[in-house]
C-alpha positions as CSV (number, residue, x, y, z in Angstrom):
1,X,-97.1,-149.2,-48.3
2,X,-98.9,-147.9,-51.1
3,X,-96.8,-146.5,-54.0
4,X,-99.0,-143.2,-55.0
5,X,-101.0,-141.2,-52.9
6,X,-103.7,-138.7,-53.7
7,X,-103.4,-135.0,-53.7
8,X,-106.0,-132.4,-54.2
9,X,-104.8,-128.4,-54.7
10,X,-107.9,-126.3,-54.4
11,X,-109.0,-122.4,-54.1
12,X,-111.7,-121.3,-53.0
13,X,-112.5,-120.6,-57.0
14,X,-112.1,-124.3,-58.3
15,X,-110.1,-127.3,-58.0
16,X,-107.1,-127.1,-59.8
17,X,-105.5,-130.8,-59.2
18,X,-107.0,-134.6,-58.0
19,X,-104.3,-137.0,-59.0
20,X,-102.3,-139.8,-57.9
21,X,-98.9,-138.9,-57.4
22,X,-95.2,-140.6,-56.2
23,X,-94.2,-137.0,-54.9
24,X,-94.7,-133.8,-53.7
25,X,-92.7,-131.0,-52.6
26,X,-94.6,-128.5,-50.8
27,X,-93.7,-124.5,-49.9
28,X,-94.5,-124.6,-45.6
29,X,-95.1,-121.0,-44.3
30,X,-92.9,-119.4,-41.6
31,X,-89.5,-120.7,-40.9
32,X,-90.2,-124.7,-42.0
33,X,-89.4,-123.6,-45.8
34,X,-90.7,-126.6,-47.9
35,X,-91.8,-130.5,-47.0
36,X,-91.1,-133.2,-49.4
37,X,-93.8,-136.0,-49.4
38,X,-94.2,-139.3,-50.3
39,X,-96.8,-141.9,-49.6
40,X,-97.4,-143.2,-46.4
41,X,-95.8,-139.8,-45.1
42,X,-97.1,-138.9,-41.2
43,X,-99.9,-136.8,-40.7
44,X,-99.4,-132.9,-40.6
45,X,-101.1,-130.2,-40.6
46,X,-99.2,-126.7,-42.1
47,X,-99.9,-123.2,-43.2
48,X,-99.0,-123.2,-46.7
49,X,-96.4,-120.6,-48.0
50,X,-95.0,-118.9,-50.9
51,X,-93.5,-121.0,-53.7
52,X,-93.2,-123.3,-56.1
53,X,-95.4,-126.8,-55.4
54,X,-94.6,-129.7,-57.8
55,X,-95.5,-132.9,-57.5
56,X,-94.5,-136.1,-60.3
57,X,-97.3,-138.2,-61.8
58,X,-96.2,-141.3,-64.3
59,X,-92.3,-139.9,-63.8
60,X,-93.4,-136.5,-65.2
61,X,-93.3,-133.7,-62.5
62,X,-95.4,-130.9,-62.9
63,X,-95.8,-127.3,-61.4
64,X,-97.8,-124.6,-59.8
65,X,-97.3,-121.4,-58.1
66,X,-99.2,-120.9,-54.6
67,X,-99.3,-118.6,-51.8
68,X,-101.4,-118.6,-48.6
69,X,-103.8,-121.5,-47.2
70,X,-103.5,-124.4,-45.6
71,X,-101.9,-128.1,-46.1
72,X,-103.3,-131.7,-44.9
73,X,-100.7,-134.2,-45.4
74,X,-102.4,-138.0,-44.9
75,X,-100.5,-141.0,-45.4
76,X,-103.0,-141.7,-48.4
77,X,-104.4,-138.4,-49.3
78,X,-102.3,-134.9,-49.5
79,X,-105.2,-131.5,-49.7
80,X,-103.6,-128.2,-50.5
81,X,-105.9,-125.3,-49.5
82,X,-104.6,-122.4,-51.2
83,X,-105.7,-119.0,-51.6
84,X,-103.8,-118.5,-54.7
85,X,-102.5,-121.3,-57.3
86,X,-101.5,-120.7,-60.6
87,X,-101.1,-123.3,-63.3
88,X,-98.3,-122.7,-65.7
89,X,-100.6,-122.1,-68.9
90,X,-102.4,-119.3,-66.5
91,X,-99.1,-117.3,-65.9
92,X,-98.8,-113.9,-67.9
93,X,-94.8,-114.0,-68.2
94,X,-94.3,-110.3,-68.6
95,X,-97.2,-109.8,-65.7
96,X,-95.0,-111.8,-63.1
97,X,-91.8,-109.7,-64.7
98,X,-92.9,-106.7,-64.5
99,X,-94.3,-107.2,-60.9
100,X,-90.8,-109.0,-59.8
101,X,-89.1,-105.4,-61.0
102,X,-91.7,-103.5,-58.9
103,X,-91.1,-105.4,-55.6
104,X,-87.2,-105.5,-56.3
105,X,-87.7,-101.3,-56.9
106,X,-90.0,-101.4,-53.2
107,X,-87.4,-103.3,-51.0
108,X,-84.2,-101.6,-52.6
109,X,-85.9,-98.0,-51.9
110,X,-85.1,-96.0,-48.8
111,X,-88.1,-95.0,-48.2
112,X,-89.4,-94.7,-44.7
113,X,-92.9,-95.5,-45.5
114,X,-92.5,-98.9,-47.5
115,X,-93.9,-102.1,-45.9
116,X,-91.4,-104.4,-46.7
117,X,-92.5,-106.8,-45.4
118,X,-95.5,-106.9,-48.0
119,X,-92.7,-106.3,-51.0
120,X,-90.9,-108.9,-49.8
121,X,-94.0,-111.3,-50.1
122,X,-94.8,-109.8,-53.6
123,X,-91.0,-110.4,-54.3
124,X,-91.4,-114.2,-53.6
125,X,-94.8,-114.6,-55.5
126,X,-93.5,-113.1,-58.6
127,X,-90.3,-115.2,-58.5
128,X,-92.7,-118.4,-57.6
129,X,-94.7,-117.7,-60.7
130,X,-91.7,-116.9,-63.3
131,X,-89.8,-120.4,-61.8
132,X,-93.1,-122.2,-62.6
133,X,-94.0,-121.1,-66.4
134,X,-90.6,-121.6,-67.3
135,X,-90.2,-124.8,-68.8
């Protein structure tokens, strides 16, 4: 068995990562909350959720924030679809605050016309992308 596999995180902008890694952990949508992958791992196919992906190259693990897409897991090769990824350099800290305070504000209303189910998503973006530019 191989000791690194590839994995590719992609948007429909640009590729964001191609490197050979030891690990990866992986936000799942719906109810399977996050996969933890290492080489030779089974095939699967996933829709990709909200959260915090991380994966360790030469020992050193390293972040992004994602949410949406899809995810091919390989025994060899890992390929993250995403419709949103965010590198920790592109997060704008007080951005992700500010927008963490809004959704808190939407979901503790009691409003009858708030979707909260869309706050609730906005709540866990915001949170994915302040865990990941924190150091």
């Amino acid at each position: 068995m191989a000791a690194t596999f590839e994995i590719e995180i992609a948007t429909p902008e640009r590729l964001l990562v191609k490197e050979q890694v030891t690990e990866a952990q992986i936000p799942c949508g719906g109810a399977s909350g996050e996969i933890g992958v290492l080489p030779g791992h089974a095939p699967l196919l996933s829709e990709l959720g909200i959260g915090q992906l991380s994966y360790v190259i030469n020992g050193e693990r390293r972040k992004l924030a994602v949410a949406g897409g899809v995810l091919e897991v390989l025994p060899e090769h890992v390929r993250v679809l995403a419709m949103v990824a965010e590198m920790p350099a592109d997060i704008d800290l007080a951005r992700a605050q500010a927008a963490e305070k809004r959704a808190m504000e939407r979901l503790a209303s009691v409003q009858q016309n708030i979707d909260s189910a869309r706050a609730l998503n906005a709540l866990k973006r915001a949170q994915a992308r302040l865990a990941v530019s924190q150091k």
